[in-house]
C-alpha positions as CSV (number, residue, x, y, z in Angstrom):
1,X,-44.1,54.3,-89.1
2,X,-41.9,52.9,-85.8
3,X,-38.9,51.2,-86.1
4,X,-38.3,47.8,-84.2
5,X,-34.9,46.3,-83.9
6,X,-34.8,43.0,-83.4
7,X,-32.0,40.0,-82.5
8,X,-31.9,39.8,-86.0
9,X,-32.8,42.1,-87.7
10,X,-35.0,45.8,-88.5
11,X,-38.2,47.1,-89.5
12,X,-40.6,49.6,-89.9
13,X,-44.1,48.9,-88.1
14,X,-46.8,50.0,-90.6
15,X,-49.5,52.1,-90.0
16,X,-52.4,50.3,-87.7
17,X,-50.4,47.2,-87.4
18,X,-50.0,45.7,-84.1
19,X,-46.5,44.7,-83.2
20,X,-46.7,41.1,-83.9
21,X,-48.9,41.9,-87.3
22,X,-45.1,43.5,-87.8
23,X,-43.1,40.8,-86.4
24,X,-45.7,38.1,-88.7
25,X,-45.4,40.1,-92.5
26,X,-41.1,40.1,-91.3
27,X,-40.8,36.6,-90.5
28,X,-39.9,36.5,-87.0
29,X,-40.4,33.7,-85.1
30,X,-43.0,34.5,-82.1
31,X,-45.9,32.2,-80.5
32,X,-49.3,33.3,-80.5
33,X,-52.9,32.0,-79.9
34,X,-55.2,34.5,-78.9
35,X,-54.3,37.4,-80.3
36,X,-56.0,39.3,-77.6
37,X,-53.6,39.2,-74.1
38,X,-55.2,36.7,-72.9
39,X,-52.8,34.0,-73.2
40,X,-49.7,35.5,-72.5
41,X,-48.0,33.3,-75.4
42,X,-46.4,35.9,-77.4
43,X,-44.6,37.3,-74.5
44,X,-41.5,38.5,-75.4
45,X,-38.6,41.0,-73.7
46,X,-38.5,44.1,-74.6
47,X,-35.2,45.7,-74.3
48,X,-35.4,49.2,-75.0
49,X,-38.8,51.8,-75.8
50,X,-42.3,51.8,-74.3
51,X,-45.4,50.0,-75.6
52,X,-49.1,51.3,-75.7
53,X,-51.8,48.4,-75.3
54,X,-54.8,48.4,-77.5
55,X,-56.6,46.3,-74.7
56,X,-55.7,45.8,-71.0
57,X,-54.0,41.9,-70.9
58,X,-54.8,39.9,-69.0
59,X,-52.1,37.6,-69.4
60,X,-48.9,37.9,-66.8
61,X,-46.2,39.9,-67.5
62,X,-43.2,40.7,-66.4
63,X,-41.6,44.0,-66.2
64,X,-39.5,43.3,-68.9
65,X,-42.0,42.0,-71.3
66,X,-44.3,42.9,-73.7
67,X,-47.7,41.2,-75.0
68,X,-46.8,42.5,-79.6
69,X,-50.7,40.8,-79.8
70,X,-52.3,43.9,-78.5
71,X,-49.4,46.7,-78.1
72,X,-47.7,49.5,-80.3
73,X,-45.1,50.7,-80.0
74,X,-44.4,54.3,-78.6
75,X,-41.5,55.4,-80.4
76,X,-38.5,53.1,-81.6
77,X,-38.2,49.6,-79.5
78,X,-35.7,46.9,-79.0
79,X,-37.1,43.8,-78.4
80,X,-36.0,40.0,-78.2
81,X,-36.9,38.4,-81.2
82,X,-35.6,36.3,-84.1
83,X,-36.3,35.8,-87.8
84,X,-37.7,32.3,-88.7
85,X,-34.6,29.6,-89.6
86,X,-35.5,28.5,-92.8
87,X,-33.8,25.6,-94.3
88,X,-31.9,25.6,-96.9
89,X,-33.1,24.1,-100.1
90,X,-31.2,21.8,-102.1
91,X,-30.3,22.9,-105.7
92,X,-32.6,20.9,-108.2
93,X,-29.2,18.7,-108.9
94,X,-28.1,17.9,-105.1
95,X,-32.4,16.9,-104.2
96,X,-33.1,14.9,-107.8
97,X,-31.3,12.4,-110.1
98,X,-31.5,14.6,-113.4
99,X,-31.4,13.3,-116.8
100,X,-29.3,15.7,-118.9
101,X,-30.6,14.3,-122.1
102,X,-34.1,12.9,-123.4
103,X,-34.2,10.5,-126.2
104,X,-37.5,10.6,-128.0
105,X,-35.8,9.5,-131.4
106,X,-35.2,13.0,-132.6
107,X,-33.3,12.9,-136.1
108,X,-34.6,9.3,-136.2
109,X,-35.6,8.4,-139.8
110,X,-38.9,6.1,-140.2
């Protein structure tokens, strides 16, 4: 297993996952679409380590960037990425008007 640090956060790559396989099962936000470096939609900026592509892209990149659709990682790597902002969610009592108490006649004599 590699380690990836991102903006946010840390992980450990698993065994015969591509980097953004990693960044998807973490929840880090990244773009994608082909999955193959075609597109160039998941570039991202890598900030420290080396990369190994499965397939040649053939999407531009910079110098600075990295295609995690069809790279590993070769030893630990930095890269620019962030976890997904999830919203909060309301407590049951702020999102819906709750009756405390049901009256189905309990203790009611007929």
């Amino acid at each position: 297993m590699t380690s990836v640090v991102t903006t946010d956060s840390r992980f450990e790559l698993l065994e015969g996952e591509t980097l953004l396989e990693g960044l998807e099962r973490t929840n880090h936000e990244v773009e994608f679409q082909c999955r193959a470096g075609y597109c160039g939609s998941c570039r991202t900026h890598l900030l420290a380590g080396r990369v190994r592509y499965l397939t040649e892209p053939l999407a531009y990149i910079a110098k600075d960037e990295i295609l995690p659709c069809c790279c590993v990682p070769q030893g630990p790597l930095q890269i620019e990425a962030r976890l997904l902002h999830m919203p909060e969610q309301p407590s049951l009592g702020e999102e819906f008007n709750i009756q405390r108490s049901l009256d189905f006649g309990v203790g009611e004599q007929k």
